[in-house]
C-alpha positions as CSV (number, residue, x, y, z in Angstrom):
1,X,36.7,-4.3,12.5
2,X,37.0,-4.0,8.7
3,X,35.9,-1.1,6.9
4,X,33.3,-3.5,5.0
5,X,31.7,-4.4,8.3
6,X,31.4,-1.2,9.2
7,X,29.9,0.0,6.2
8,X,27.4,-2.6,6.0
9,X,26.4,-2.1,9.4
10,X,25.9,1.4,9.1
11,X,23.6,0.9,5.8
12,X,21.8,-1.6,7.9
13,X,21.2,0.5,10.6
14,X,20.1,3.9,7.8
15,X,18.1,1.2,6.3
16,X,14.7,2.4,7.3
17,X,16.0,5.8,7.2
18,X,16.3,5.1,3.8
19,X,13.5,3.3,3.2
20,X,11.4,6.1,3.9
21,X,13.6,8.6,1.5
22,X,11.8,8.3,-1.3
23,X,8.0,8.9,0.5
24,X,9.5,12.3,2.5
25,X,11.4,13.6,-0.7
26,X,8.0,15.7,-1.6
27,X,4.5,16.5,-0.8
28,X,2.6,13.8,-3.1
29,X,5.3,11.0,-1.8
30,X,5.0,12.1,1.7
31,X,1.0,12.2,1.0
32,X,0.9,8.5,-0.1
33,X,2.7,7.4,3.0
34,X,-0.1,9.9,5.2
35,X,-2.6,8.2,3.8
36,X,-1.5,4.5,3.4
37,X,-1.9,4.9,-0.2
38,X,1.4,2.8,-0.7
39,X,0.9,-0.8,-1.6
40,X,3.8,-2.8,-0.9
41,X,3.8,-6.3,-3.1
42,X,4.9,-9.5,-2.6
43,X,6.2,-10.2,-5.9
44,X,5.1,-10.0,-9.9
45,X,7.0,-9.3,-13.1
46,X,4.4,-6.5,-13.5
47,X,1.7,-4.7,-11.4
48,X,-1.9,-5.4,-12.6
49,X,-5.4,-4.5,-11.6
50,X,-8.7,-4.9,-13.4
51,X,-10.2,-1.7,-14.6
52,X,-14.0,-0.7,-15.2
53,X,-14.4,-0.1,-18.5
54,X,-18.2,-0.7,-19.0
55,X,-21.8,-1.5,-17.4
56,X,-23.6,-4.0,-16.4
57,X,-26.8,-3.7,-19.2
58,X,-28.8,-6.3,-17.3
59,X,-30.9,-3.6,-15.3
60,X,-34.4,-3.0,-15.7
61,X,-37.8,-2.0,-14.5
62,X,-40.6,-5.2,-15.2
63,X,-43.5,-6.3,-14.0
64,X,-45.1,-9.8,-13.3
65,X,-43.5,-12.1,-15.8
66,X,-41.7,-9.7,-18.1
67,X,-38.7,-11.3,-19.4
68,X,-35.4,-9.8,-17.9
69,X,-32.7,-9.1,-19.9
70,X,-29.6,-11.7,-19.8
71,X,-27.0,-10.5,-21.9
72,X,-22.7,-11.2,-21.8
73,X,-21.5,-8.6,-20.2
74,X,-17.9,-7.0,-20.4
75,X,-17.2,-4.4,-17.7
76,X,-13.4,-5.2,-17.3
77,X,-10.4,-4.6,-19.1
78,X,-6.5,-4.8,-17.4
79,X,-4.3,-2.6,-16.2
80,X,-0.8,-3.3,-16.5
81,X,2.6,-1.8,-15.1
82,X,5.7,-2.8,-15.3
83,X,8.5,-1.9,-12.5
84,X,11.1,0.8,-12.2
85,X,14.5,-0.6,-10.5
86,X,16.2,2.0,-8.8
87,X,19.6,1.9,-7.2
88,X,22.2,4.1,-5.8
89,X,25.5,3.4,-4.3
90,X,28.3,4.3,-1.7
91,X,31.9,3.9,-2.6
92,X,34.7,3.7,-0.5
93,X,38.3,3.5,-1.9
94,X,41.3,2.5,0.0
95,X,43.4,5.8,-0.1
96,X,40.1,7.5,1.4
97,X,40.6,4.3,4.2
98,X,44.3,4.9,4.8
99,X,43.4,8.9,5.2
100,X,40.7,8.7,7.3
101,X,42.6,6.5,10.1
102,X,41.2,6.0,13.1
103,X,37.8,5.0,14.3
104,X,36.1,8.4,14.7
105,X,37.6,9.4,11.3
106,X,36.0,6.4,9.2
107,X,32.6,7.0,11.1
108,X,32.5,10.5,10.3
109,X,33.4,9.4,6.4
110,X,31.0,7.1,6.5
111,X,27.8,9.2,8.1
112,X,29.1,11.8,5.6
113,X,28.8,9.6,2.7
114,X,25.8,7.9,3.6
115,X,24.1,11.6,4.6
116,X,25.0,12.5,0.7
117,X,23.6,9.5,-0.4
118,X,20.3,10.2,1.3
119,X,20.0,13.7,-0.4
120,X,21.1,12.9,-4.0
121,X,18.2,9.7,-3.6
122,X,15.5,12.1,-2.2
123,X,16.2,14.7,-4.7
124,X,16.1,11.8,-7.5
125,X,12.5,10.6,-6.5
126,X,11.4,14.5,-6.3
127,X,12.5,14.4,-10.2
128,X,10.9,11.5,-10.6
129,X,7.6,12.1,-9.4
130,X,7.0,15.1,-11.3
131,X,8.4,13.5,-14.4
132,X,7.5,11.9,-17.7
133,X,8.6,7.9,-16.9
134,X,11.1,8.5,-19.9
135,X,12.7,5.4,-20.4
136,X,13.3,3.3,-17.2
137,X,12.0,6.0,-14.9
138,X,8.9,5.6,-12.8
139,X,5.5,7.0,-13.8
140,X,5.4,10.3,-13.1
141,X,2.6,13.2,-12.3
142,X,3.4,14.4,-16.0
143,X,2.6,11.1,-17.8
144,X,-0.1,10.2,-15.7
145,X,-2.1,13.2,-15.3
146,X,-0.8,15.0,-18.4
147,X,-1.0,18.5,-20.2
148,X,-3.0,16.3,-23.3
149,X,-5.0,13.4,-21.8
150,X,-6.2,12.3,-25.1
151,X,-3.1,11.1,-26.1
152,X,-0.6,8.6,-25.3
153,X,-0.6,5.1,-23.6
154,X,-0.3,4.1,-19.7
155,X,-0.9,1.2,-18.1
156,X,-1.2,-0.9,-21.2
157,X,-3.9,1.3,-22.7
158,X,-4.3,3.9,-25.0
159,X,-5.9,7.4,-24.0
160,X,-6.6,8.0,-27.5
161,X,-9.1,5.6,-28.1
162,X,-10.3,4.9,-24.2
163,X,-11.8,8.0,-23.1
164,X,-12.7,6.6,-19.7
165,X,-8.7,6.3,-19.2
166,X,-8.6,10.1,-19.6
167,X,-7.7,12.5,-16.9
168,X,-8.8,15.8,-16.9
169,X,-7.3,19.3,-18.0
170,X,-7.9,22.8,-17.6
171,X,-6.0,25.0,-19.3
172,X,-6.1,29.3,-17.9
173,X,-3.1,30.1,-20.1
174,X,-2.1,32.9,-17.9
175,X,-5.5,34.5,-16.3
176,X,-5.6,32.2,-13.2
177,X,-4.8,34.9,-10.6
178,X,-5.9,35.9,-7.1
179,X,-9.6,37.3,-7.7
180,X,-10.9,34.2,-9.5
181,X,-8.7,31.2,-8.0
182,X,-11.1,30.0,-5.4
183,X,-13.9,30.1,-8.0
184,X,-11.8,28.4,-10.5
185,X,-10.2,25.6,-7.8
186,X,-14.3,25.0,-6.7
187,X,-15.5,24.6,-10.3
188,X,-12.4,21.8,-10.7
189,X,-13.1,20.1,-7.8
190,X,-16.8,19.9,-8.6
191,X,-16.3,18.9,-12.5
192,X,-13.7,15.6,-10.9
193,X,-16.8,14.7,-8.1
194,X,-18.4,11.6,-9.2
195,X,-21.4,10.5,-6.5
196,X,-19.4,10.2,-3.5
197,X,-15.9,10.2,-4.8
198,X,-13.3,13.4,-4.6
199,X,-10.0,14.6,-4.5
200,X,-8.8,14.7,-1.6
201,X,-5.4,16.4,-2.7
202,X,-4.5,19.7,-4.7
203,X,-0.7,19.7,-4.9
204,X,0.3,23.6,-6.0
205,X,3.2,24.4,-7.9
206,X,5.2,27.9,-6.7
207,X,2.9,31.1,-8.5
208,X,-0.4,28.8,-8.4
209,X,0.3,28.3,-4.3
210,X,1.4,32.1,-4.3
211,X,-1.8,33.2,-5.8
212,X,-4.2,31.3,-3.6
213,X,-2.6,32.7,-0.6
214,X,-3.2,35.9,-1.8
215,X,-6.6,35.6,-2.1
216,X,-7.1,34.2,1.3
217,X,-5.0,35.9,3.4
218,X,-7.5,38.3,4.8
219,X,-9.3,35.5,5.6
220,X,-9.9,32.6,8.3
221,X,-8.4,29.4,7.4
222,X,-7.8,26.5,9.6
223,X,-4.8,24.7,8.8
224,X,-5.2,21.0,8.7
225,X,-4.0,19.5,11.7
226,X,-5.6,15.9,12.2
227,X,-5.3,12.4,10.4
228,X,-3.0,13.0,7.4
229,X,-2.8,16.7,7.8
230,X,-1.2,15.9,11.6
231,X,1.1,14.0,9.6
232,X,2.1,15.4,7.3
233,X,3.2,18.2,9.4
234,X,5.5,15.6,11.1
235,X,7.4,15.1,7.4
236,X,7.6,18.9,7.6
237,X,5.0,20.0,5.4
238,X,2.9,22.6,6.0
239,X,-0.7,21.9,4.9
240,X,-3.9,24.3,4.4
241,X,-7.2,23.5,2.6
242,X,-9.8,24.3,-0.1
243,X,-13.2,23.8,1.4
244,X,-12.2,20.4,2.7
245,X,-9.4,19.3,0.3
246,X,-6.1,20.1,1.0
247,X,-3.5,22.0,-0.5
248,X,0.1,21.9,-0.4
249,X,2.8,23.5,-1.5
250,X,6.1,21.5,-3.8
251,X,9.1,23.6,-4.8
252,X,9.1,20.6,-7.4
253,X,6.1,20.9,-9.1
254,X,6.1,23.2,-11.9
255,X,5.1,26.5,-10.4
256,X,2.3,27.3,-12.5
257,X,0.8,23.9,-12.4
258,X,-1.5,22.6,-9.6
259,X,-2.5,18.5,-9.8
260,X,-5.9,17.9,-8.1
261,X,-5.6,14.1,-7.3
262,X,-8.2,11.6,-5.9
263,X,-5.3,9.3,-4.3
264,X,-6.9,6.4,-3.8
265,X,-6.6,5.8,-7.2
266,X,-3.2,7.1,-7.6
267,X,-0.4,5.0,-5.9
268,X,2.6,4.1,-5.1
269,X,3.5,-0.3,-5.5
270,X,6.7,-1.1,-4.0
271,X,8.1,-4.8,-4.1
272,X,8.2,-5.2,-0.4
273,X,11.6,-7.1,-0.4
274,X,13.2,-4.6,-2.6
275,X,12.4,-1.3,-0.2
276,X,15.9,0.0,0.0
277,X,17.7,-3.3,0.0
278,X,21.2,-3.3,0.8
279,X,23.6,-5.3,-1.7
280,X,27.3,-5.9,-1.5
281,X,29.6,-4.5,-4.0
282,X,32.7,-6.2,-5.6
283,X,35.0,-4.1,-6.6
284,X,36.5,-4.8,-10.6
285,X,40.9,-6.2,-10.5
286,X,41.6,-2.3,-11.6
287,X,40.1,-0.5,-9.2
288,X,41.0,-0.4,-4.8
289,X,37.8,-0.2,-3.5
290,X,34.8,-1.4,-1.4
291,X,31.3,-0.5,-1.2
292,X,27.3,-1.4,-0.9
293,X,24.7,-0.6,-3.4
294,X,20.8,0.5,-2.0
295,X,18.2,-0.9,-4.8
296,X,14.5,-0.1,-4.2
297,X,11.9,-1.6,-6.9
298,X,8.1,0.4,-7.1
299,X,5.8,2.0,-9.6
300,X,3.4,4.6,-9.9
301,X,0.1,3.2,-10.7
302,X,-3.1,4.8,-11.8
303,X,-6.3,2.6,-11.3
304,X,-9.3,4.9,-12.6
305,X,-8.7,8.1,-14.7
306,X,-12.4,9.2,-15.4
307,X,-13.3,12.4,-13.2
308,X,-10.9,11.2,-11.1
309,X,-7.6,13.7,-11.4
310,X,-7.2,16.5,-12.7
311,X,-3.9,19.2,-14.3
312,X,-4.5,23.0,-13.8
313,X,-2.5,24.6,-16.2
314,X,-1.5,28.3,-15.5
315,X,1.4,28.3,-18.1
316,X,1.4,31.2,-20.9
């Protein structure tokens, strides 16, 4: 049995291990997957969804044989996203064959490297979902629910001059704290309730987290333990809750920032055939090696903005 074989066998076999990388590496990933709030695609140069941008005017009270009003209505404009193409890969030259001889010896290189290869890909997707979708990246939390949500484009369409594509922000520049968290995380959560839609997630950065446990430690919680909350705590997350929206705690969110998301219209898209798909390498003529290359293709997509999400902002 040739190293190759091996190798691909064993990255066959991680496969789903590695599929699901990416959704465990933090609390908003491993959220999504709770919740089923990943939509995996067939296929699409670009993810798009039609977005409410208006109302239908043709309501009114009348009587007998008023005329009704019948006028062209435009309540739709599109969303648009294109993908992020991610890919690491696992290396294997031929001195590090002809040391590790034996069978036991080129299994235990190969869990090894494949075990690194997990962590440096979780630890990747943590960056990225917090990030700023510079360049190639995916959307992150900070471009789509940003520190300014009057500026800037997403999706296709400006925040500057759609303010229904706006997210909100609350700024306490230092004065959120223990005694008035609870009043301040109740007052958010009421401002982003629209008729029967919520958040139904408040991810907490380190001192925002710190604070609220301070000011409910003397008193009775319940943590979550049913639905998404039962498992969540079987991706190893410990979650609590506000009234009924739940908190957790991400050493990768910026520690005095706290999101408070409605997630079913913040997702994940992932091109279903591209999930952690396993490609063969070809070494260059200059260089002894083999190896396989894991690609996964997705996006983070926003589809409603208004009263929706919101950032608290704790920074000085």
């Amino acid at each position: 049995m040739t190293i190759e074989t091996v190798l691909h066998a064993t990255l066959d076999k991680s496969r789903k291990k590695l599929m699901f990388t990416a959704v465990k590496s933090n609390a908003y990933l491993a959220w999504s997957m709770a919740k089923n709030r990943i939509d995996f695609e067939d296929g699409g140069a670009t993810v798009s969804n039609p977005l409410i941008t208006g109302r239908n005017q043709n309501i009114t009270s009348y009587e007998y044989y008023d005329q009704l009003p019948m006028a062209q209505t435009s309540e739709f404009d599109t969303v648009e996203y294109g993908w992020s193409r991610i890919a690491g890969s696992v290396i294997i030259s031929d001195q590090e064959q002809d040391e590790a001889r034996g069978e036991s010896q080129i299994f235990k290189l190969l869990a090894n490297k494949i075990k690194v290869l997990d962590e440096s890909m979780q630890e990747k997707f943590s960056s990225y979902c917090y990030g700023s979708g510079a360049g190639m990246d995916p959307n992150g939390l900070a471009n789509c629910i940003p520190d300014d949500p009057t500026t800037g484009t997403l999706g296709g369409m400006s925040r500057a001059t759609e303010t229904q594509w706006r997210t909100s922000a609350y700024n306490f520049s230092g004065a959120l704290n223990a005694l008035n968290i609870e009043e301040a995380f109740d007052d958010v959560k009421m401002d982003l309730t629209l008729r029967n839609e919520k958040p139904d997630l408040l991810l907490c950065g380190r001192n925002v987290h710190r604070s609220y446990r301070a000011a409910v430690r003397d008193k009775l919680t319940i943590p979550m333990s049913a639905g998404a909350g039962k498992a969540m705590y079987d991706l190893g997350f410990e979650i609590s809750g506000h009234g009924k929206c739940p908190i957790l705690y991400d050493e990768d969110c910026p520690v005095d920032k706290a999101y408070m998301i409605n997630s079913k219209y913040l997702r994940w898209s992932i091109l279903k055939h591209v999930n952690m798909k396993v490609k063969k390498l070809t070494a260059p003529w200059t260089m002894d090696a083999v190896g396989r290359r894991v690609v996964w293709q997705g996006q983070m997509c926003m589809w409603n903005a208004f009263r929706k999400h919101g950032l608290i902002n704790n920074e000085v």
